[in-house]
KETOR-892516 format. One record per residue: x, y negated, z negated of N, C-alpha, C in turn. Coordinates in steps of 0.2 Angstrom, whole numbers. Layout:
<gupas>
(gupa (X, Y, Z), (X, Y, Z), (X, Y, Z));
...
</gupas>
This chain:
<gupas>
(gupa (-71, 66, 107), (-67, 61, 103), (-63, 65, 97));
(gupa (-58, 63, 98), (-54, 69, 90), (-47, 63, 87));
(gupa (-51, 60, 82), (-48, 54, 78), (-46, 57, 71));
(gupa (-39, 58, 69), (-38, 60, 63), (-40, 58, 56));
(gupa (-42, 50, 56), (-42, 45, 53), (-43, 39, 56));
(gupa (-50, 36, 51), (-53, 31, 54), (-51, 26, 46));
(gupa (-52, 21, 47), (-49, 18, 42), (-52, 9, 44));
(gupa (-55, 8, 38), (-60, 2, 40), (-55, -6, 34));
(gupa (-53, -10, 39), (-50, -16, 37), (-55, -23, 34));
(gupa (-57, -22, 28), (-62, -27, 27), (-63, -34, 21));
(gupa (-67, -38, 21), (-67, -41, 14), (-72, -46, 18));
(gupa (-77, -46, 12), (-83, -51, 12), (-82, -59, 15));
(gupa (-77, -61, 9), (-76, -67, 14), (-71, -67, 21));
(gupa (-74, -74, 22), (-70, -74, 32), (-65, -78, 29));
(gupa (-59, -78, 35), (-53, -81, 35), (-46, -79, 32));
(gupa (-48, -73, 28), (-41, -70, 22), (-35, -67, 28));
(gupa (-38, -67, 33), (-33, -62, 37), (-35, -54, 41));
(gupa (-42, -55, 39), (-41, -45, 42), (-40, -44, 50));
(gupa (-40, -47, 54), (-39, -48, 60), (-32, -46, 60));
(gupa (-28, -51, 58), (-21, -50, 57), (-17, -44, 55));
(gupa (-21, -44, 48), (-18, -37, 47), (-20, -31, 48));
(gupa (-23, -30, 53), (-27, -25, 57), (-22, -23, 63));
(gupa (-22, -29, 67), (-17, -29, 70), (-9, -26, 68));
(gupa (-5, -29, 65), (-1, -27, 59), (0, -22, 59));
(gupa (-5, -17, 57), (-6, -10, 55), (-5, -8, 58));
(gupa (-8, -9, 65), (-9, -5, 72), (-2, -4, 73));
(gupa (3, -12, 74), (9, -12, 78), (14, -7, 72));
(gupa (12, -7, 67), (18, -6, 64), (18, 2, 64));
(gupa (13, 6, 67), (13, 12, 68), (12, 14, 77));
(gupa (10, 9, 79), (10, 11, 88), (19, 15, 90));
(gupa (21, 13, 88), (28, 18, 90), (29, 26, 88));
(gupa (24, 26, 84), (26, 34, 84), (18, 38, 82));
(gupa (13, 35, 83), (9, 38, 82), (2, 33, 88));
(gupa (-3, 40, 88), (-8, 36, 93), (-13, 32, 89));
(gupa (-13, 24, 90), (-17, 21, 87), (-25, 18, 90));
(gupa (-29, 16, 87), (-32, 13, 91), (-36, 7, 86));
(gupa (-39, 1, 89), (-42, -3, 85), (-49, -3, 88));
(gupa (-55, -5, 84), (-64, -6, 86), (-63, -12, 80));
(gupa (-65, -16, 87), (-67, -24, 84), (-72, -24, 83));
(gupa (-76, -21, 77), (-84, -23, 75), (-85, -30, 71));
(gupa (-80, -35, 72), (-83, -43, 69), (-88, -44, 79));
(gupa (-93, -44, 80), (-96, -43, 86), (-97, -52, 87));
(gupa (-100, -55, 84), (-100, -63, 83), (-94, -66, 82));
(gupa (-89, -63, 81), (-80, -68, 82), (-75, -63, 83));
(gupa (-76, -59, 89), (-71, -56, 88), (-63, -58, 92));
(gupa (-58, -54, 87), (-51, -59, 88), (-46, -54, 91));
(gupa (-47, -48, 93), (-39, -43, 93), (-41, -42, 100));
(gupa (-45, -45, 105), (-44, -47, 112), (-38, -54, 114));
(gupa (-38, -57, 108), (-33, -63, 106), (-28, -62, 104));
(gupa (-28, -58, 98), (-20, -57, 96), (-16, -52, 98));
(gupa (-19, -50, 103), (-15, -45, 108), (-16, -47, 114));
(gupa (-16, -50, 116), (-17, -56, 124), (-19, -53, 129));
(gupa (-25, -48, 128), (-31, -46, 134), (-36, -49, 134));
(gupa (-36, -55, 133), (-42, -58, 133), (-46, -59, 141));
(gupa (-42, -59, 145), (-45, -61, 153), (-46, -52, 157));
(gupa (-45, -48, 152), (-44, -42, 155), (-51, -39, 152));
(gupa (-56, -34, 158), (-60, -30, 156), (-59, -24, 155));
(gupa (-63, -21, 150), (-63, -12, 152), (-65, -8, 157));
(gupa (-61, -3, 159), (-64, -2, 166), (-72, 4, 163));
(gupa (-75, 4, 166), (-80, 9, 166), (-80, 16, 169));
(gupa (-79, 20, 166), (-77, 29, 169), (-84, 34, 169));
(gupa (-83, 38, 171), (-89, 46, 169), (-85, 49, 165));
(gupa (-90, 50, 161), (-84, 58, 158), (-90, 60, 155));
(gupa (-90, 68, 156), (-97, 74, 155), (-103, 71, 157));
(gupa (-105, 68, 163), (-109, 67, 166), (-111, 57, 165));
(gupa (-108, 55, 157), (-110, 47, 156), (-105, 44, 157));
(gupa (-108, 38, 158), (-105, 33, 157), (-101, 28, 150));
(gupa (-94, 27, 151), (-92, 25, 146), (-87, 21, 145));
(gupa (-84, 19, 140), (-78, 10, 145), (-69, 15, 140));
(gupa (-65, 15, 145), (-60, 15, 145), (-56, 10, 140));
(gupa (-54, 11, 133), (-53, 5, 131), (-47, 2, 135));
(gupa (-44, -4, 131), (-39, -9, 135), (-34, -5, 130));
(gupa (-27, -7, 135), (-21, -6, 130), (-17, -10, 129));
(gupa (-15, -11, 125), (-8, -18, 123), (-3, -13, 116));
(gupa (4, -13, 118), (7, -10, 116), (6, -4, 112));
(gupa (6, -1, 117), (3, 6, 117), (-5, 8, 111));
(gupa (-7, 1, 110), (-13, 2, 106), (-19, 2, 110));
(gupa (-23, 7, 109), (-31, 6, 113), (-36, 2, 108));
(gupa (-37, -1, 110), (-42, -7, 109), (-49, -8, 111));
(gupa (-55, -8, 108), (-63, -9, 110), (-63, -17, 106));
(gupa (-66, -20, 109), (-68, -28, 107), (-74, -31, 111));
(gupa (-78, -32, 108), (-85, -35, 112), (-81, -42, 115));
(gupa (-79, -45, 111), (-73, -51, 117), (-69, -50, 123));
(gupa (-70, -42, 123), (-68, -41, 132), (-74, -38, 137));
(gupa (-80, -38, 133), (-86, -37, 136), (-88, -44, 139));
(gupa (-89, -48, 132), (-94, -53, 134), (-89, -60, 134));
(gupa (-91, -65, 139), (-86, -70, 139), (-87, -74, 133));
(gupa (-79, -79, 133), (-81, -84, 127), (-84, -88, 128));
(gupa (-85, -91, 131), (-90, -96, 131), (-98, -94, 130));
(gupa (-99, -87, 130), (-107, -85, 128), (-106, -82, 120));
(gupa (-107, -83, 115), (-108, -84, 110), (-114, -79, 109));
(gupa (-112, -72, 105), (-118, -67, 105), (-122, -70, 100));
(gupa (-129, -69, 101), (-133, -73, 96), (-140, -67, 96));
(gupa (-137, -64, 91), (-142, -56, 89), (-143, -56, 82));
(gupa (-149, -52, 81), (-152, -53, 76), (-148, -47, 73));
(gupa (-150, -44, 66), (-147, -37, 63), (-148, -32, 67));
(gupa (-155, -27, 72), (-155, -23, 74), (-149, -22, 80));
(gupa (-148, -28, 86), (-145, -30, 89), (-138, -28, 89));
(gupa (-136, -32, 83), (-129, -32, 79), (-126, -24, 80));
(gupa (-130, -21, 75), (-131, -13, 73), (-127, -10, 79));
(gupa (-133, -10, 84), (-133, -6, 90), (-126, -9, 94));
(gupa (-125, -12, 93), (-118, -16, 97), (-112, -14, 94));
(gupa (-112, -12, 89), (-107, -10, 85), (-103, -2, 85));
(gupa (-112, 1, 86), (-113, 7, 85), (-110, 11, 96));
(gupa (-114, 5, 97), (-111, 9, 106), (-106, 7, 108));
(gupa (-101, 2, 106), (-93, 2, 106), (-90, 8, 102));
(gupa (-92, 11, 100), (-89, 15, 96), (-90, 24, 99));
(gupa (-96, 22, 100), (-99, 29, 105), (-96, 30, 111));
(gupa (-97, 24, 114), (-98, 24, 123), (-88, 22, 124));
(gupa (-86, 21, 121), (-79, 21, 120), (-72, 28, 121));
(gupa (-70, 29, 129), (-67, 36, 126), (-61, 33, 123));
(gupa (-62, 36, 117), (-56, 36, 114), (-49, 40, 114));
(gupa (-50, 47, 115), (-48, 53, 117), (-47, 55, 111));
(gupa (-38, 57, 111), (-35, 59, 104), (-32, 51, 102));
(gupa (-33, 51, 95), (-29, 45, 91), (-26, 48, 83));
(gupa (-22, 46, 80), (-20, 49, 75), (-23, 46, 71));
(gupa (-26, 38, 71), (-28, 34, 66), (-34, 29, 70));
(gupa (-38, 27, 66), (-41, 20, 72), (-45, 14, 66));
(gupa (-42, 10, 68), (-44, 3, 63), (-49, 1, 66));
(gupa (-55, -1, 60), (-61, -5, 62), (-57, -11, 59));
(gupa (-58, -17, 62), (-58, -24, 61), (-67, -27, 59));
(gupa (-67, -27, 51), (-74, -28, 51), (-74, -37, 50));
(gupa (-81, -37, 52), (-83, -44, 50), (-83, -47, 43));
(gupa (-83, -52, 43), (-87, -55, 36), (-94, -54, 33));
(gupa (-94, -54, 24), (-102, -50, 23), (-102, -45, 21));
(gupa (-106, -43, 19), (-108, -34, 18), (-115, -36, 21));
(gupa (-118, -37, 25), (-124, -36, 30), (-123, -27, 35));
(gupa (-128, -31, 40), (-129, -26, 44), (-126, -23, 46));
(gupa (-118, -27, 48), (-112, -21, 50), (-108, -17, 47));
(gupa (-110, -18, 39), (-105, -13, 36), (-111, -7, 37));
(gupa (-118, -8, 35), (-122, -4, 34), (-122, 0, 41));
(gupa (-122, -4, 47), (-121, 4, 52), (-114, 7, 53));
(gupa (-106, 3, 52), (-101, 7, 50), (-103, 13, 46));
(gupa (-104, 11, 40), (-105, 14, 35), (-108, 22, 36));
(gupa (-113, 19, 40), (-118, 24, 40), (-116, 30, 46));
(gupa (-116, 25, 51), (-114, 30, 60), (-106, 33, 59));
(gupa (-102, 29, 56), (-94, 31, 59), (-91, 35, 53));
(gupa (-89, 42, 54), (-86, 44, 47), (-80, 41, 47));
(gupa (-80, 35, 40), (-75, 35, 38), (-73, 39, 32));
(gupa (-63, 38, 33), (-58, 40, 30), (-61, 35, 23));
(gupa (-61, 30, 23), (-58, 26, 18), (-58, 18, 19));
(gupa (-58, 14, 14), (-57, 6, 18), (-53, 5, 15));
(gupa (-48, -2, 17), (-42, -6, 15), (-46, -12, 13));
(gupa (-47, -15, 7), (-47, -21, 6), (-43, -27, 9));
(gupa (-43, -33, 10), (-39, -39, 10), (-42, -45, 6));
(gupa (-37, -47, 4), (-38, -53, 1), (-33, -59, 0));
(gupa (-35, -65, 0), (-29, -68, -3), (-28, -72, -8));
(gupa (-22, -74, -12), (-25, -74, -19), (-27, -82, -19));
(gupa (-34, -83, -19), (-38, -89, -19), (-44, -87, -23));
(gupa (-46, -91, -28), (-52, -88, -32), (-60, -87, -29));
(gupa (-61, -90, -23), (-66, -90, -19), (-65, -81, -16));
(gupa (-60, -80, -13), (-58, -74, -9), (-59, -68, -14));
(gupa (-55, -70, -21), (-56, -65, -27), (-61, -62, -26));
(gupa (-67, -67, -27), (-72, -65, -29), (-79, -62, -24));
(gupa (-77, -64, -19), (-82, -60, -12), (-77, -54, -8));
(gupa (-72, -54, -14), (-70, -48, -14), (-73, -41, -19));
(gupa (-74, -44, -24), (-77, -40, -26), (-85, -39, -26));
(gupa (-89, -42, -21), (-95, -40, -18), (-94, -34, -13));
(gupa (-89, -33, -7), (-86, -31, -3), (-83, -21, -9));
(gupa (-82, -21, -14), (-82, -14, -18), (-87, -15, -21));
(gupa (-93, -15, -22), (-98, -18, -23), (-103, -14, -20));
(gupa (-100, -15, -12), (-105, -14, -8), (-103, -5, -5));
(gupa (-97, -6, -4), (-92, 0, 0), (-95, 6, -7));
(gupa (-93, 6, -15), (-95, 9, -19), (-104, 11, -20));
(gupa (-106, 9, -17), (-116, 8, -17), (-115, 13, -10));
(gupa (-111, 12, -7), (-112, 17, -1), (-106, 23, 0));
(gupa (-104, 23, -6), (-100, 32, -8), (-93, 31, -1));
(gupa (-90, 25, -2), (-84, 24, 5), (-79, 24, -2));
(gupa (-73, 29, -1), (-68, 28, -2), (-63, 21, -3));
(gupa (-61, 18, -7), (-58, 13, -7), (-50, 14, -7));
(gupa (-45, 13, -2), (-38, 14, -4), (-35, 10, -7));
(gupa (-37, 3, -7), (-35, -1, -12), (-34, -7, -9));
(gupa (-30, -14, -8), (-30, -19, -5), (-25, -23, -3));
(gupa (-23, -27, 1), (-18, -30, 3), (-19, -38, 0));
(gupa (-14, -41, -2), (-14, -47, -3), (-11, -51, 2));
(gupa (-15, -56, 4), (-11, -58, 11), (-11, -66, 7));
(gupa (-6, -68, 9), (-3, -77, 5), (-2, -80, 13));
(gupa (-9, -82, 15), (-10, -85, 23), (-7, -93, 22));
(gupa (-6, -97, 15), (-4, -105, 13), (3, -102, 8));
(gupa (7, -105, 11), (16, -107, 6), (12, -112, 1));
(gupa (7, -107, -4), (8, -110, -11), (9, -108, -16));
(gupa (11, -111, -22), (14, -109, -28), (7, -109, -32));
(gupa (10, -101, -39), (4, -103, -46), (-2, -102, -42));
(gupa (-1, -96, -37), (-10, -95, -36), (-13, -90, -39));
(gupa (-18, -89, -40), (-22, -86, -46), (-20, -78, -45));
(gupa (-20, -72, -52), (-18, -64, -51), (-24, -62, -48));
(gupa (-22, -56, -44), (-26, -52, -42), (-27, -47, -42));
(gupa (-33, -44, -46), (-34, -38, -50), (-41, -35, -50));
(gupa (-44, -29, -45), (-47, -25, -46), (-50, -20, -47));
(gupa (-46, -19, -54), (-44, -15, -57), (-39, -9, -56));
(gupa (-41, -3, -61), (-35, 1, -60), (-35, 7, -55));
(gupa (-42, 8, -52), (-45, 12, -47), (-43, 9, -38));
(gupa (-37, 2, -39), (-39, -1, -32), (-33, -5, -32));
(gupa (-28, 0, -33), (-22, -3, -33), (-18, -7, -25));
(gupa (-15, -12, -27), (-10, -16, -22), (-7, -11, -18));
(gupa (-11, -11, -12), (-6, -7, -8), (3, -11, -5));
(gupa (1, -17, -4), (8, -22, -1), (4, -28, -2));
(gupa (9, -31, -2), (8, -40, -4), (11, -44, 4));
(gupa (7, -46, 8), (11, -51, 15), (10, -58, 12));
(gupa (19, -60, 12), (22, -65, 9), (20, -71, 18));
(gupa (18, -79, 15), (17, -82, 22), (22, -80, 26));
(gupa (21, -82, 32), (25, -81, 38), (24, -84, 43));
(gupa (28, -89, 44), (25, -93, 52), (25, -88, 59));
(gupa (28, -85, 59), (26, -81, 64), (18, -76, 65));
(gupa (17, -74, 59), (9, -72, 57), (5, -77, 59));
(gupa (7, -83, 56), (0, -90, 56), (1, -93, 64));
(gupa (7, -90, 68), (8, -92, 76), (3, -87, 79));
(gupa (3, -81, 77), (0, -75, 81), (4, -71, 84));
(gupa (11, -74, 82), (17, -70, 86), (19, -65, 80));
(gupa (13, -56, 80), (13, -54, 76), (19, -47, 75));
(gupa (21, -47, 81), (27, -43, 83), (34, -44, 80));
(gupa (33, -52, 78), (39, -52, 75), (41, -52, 67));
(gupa (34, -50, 66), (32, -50, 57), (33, -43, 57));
(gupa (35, -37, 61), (33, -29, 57), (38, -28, 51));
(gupa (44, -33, 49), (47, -34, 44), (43, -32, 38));
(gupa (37, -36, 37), (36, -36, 32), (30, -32, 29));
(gupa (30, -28, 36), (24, -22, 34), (28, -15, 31));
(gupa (33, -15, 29), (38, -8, 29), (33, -3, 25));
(gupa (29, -7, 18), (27, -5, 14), (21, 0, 15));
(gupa (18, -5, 20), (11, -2, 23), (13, 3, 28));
(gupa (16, 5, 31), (18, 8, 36), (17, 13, 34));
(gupa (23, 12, 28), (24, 23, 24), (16, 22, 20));
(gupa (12, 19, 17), (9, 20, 16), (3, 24, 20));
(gupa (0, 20, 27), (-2, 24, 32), (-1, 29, 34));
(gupa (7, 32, 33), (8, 36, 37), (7, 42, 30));
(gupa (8, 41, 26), (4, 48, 23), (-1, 47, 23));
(gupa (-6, 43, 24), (-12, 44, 26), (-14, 50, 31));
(gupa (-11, 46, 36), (-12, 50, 42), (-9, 58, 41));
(gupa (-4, 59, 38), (-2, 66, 38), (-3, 69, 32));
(gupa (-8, 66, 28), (-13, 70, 22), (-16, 79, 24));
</gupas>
């Protein structure tokens, strides 16, 4: 496995968008760079969705003697998602060691090969999947999301909280405005964790037709991409 940059998409509270802007990232750099995503929300996972392989499996190959899953591809992005293991209608219902280990064999048993960068899509929470992220996967760094709603503000900053207590590099955060509303509260934490990009609504975003939003990633794009070539 030889991944230049791993780079973990996160925020305590569910529903801000990190699914979306996981993807997002992936597509806005899939043209010139090898990308990959690991869906670690293992209880809801969605970029088997938003990339429309939901009916398709990994294949299972040998490489140096084991067994391991080929991930899937969708425009030129390689993808691991327990949503392409386990059907929808069976709803994983696992305790934290369970979780752990489910996160941690997608990640292992995955050949990945060469990637320039590779997105984790984490869950909601700072439970048990940050702590084996955290722990198993060297990360590069996280990306916060948020959106500016005072509930979100604020299990956003459990989410640095938690990343800081476990010595993870913070890159800063994304505001994503998921509701066309005016007068929504600032959002500010602090001067160590600056606004990467701001995603202004977009009905194409809230359609899932996310190929036709790369408009409004320009910002996050050049920002990735000196990531990657740091």
């Amino acid at each position: 496995m030889n991944i230049k940059k791993i780079i973990a998409i996160a925020s305590a509270k569910g529903g801000v968008g990190k699914s979306s802007i996981t993807a997002l990232a992936a597509l806005s750099l899939s043209k010139d760079y090898k990308v990959g995503i690991l869906d670690a929300d293992v209880y809801g996972p969605n970029q088997h969705i938003l990339f429309e392989i939901e009916n398709s499996k990994p294949e299972i190959i040998s490489k140096n003697s084991k067994k391991c899953f080929k991930p899937l591809t969708s425009y030129g992005i390689e993808i691991a998602s327990m949503g392409s293991i386990i059907d929808d209608d069976k709803a994983a219902i696992w305790r934290g060691p369970m979780l752990s280990g489910a996160i941690k064999q997608l990640m292992t048993t995955t050949d990945w090969g060469h990637l320039d960068i590779l997105f984790i899509d984490m869950p909601p929470g700072t439970g048990d999947a940050y702590l084996t992220v955290c722990s198993e996967i060297p990360l590069d760094g996280v990306i916060l999301v948020s959106t500016p709603n005072v509930l979100a503000i604020g299990d956003t900053f459990k989410s640095i909280s938690t990343f800081n207590k476990l010595d993870i590099p913070i890159l800063g955060y994304i505001k994503n405005t998921t509701l066309p509303i005016k007068n929504t509260p600032e959002i500010n934490f602090g001067p160590d964790i600056p606004e990467i990009t701001s995603i202004p609504f977009d009905e194409n975003i809230y359609n899932m037709s996310l190929n036709k939003s790369l408009n409004l990633t320009a910002d996050l794009k050049i920002f990735l991409e000196k990531l990657i070539n740091e």
